[in-house]
Every structure is written in structure tokens, then in C-alpha cells.
C-alpha positions as CSV (number, residue, x, y, z in Angstrom):
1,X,0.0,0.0,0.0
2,X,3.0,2.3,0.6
3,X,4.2,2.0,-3.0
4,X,1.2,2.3,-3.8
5,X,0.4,5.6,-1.9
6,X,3.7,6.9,-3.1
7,X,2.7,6.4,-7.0
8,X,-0.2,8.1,-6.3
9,X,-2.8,5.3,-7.1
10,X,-6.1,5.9,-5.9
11,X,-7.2,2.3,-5.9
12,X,-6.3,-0.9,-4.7
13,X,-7.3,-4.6,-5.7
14,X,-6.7,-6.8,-3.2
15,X,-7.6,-10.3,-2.6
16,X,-8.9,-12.1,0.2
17,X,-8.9,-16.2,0.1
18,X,-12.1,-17.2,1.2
19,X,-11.0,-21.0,1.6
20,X,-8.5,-19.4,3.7
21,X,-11.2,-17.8,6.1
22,X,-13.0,-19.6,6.8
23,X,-12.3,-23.8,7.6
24,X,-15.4,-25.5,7.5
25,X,-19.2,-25.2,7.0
26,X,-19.7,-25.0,10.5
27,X,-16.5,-23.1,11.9
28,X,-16.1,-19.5,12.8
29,X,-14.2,-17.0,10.6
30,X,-10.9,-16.4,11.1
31,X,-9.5,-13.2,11.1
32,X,-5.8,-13.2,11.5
33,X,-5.5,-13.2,7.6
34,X,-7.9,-10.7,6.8
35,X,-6.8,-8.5,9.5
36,X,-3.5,-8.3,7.9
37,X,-5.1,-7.3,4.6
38,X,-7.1,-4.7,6.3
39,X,-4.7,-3.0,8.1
40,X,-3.0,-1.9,5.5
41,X,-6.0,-0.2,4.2
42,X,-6.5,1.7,7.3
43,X,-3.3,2.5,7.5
44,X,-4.0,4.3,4.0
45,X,-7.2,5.8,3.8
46,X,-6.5,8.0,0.9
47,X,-6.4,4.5,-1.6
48,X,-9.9,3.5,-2.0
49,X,-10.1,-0.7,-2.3
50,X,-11.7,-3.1,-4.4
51,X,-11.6,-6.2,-2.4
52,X,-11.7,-9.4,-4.1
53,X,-13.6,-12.5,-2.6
54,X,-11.6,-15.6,-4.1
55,X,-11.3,-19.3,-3.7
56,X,-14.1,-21.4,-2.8
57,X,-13.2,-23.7,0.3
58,X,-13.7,-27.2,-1.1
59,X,-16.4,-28.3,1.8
60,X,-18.4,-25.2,-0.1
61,X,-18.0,-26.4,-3.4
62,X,-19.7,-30.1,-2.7
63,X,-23.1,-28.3,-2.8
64,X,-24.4,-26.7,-5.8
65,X,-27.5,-25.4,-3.7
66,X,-25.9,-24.9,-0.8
67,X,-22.9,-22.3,-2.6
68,X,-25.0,-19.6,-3.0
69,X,-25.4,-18.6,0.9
70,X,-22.7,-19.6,2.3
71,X,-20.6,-17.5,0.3
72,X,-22.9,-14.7,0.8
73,X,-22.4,-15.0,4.8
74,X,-18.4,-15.0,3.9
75,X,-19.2,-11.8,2.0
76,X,-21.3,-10.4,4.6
77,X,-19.1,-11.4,7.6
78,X,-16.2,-9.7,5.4
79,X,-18.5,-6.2,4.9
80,X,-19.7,-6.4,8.6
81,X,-16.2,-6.1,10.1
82,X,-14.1,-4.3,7.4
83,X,-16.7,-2.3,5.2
84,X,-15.6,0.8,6.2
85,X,-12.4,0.2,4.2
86,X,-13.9,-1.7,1.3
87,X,-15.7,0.7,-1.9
88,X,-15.8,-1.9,-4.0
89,X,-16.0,-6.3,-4.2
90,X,-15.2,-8.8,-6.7
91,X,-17.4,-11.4,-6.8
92,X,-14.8,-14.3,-6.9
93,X,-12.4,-14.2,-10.3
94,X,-12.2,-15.9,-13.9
95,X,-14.7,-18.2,-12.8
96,X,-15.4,-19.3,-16.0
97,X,-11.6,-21.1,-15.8
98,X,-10.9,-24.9,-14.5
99,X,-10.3,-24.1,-10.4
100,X,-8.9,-20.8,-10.7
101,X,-10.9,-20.0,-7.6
102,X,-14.4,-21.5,-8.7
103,X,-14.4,-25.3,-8.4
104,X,-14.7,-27.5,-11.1
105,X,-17.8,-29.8,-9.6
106,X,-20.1,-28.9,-12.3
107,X,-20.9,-31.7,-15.0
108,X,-21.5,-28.4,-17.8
109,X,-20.2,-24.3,-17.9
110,X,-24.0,-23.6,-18.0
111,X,-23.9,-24.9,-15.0
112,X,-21.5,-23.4,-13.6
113,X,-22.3,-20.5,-14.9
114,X,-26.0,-20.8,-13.5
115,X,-24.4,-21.2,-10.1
116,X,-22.2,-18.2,-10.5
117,X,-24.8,-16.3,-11.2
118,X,-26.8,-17.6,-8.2
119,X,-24.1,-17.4,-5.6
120,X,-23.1,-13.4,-7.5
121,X,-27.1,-12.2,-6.7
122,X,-27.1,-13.8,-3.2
123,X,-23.7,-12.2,-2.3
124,X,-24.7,-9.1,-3.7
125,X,-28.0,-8.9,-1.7
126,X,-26.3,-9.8,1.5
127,X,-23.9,-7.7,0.9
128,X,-26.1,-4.4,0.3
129,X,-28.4,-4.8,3.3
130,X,-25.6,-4.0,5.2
131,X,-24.1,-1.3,3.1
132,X,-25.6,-0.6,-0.1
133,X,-22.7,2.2,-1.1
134,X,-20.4,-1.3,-2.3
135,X,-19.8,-1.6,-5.8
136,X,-20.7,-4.7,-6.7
137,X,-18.1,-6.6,-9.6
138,X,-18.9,-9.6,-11.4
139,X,-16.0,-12.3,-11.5
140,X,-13.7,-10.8,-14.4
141,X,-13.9,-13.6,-16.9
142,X,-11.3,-15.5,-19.0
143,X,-11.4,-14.7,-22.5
144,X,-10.1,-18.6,-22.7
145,X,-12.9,-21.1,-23.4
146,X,-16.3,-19.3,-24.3
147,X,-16.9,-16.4,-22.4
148,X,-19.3,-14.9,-24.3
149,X,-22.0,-18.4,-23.9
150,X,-20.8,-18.1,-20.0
151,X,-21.9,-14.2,-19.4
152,X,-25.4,-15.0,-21.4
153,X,-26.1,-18.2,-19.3
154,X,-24.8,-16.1,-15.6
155,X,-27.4,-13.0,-16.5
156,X,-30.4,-15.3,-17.0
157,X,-30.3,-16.2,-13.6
158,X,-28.5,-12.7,-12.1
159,X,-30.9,-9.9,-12.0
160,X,-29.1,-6.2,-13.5
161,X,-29.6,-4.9,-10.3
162,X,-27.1,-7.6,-8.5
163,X,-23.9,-6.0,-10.1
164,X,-22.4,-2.8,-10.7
165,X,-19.9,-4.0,-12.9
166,X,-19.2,-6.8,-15.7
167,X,-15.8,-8.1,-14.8
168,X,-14.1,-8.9,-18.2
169,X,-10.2,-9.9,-18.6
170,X,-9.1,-9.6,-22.5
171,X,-5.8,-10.5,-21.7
172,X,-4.8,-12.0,-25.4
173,X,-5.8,-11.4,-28.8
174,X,-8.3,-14.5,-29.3
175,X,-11.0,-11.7,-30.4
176,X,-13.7,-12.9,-27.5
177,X,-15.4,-10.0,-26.3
């Protein structure tokens, strides 16, 4: 965050491992990690973050139906202690890739996508009932695969009003997007 500071950038992406969080379905958060993360923020109030909510724990990932809320009480217990440093979320990252954060437990990409954009609209709500000033970022997609069939198949089941933001990454020159 120093170097940061010292470049003058007014924003900040940082990640924070859910899987790392939190241990099991039925444990308590743990904060050492994320404490870590946040202090740095507070120690720089002048850089505005986007925090990123990444890696699915696998115990999480073993229900499809189950997914949604629990990784919108991660999200929640993340904005509940620490919102007053976080302006903006990701909403987990190139989820549209083989376990680049998102598990791979799904028999299709419709399906996964579905469940994306399940688990997106449920973190979203939870997260705006407690502070509806968050900017609310899709996962940035791949432009590996088929990203363009994954975004169609995620907005049929994610109402507009569940995101601020389409996360995209064109990172080559395959022409998607």
C-alpha cells in the first residue's frame, strides 16, 4: 500500500482467500488473515479498495445449492467487520476457468455459470443490506474457453440490479469479447 500511496494510485485490488477464512461449514471466521489485509487499508485511507472475494473452500464447493449462501455469509461477515475500508467487491475471479478459484464440480459451464450467477445475486443482496454504497463486480472472466455463452447463461439467472460492474479480462488477442 505504501508503494502504492507513493505512485499516487487511488485504488487498490486486493484479494482475500475465502477457503483461507474460513475452515469449515460450521466453523467460525478467522480473522488473522484478513486482519493483515485490512490493516494496510487503514493505515491508507487515501487508496480506495476493491476487495476481491476468491477461492471457494472445497467443503463449499460439494453443494451446488448450498454455494450460493454460504458464500454470501463469507461476503457479509467480510463487509460487517471491514466495510468501512472496502468501496468496491469482486465477486470471486475468472470463474469461467478450471479451479482458478471456482471449483470445477459442475458436469457443464451452463452450469456453472448458472451457479455463479446464483451465488453473484445472493452475495450481492447480502452484501447491500448492510451497506448498499459497495460496488458490486462480477467475477472478471477468462477470455479462454467461451466467455461470451458463459456471461449469457450467468445473466439469466443474475438480475441487472445484483452488479455494478461486468468483470471482463481480454488478456490476449483470441478476439472474444
Amino acid at each position: 500500500w505504501r508503494d502504492a500511496s507513493e505512485l499516487g494510485a487511488s485504488w487498490i485490488r486486493a484479494e482475500v482467500r475465502w477457503d483461507w477464512i474460513q475452515a469449515g461449514p460450521n466453523s467460525a471466521f478467522d480473522e488473522k488473515y484478513a486482519d493483515k489485509v485490512f490493516e494496510h487499508a487503514a493505515a491508507h485511507p487515501e487508496i480506495r479498495l476493491m476487495l476481491l472475494l476468491n477461492h471457494v473452500p472445497t467443503w463449499a464447493a460439494r453443494d451446488h445449492d448450498l454455494l450460493p449462501g454460504r458464500a454470501a455469509a463469507a461476503a457479509a461477515w467480510l463487509i460487517r467487520r471491514y466495510g468501512q475500508h472496502v468501496r468496491a467487491l469482486e465477486v470471486f475471479n475468472e470463474v469461467n476457468l478450471v479451479n482458478f478459484g471456482w471449483p470445477d464440480t459442475w458436469a457443464t459451464p451452463k452450469e456453472s455459470a448458472t451457479t455463479y450467477g446464483k451465488t453473484l445475486a445472493a452475495v450481492s443482496s447480502a452484501i447491500r443490506e448492510i451497506d448498499r454504497k459497495v460496488f458490486v463486480v462480477s467475477a472478471g472472466l477468462s477470455d479462454q474457453g467461451d466467455p461470451e455463452s458463459f456471461v449469457r447463461w450467468m445473466v439469466r439467472t443474475t438480475p441487472s440490479q445484483c452488479f455494478d460492474a461486468l468483470g471482463l479480462h481480454p488478456y490476449s488477442q483470441s478476439g472474444k469479447f
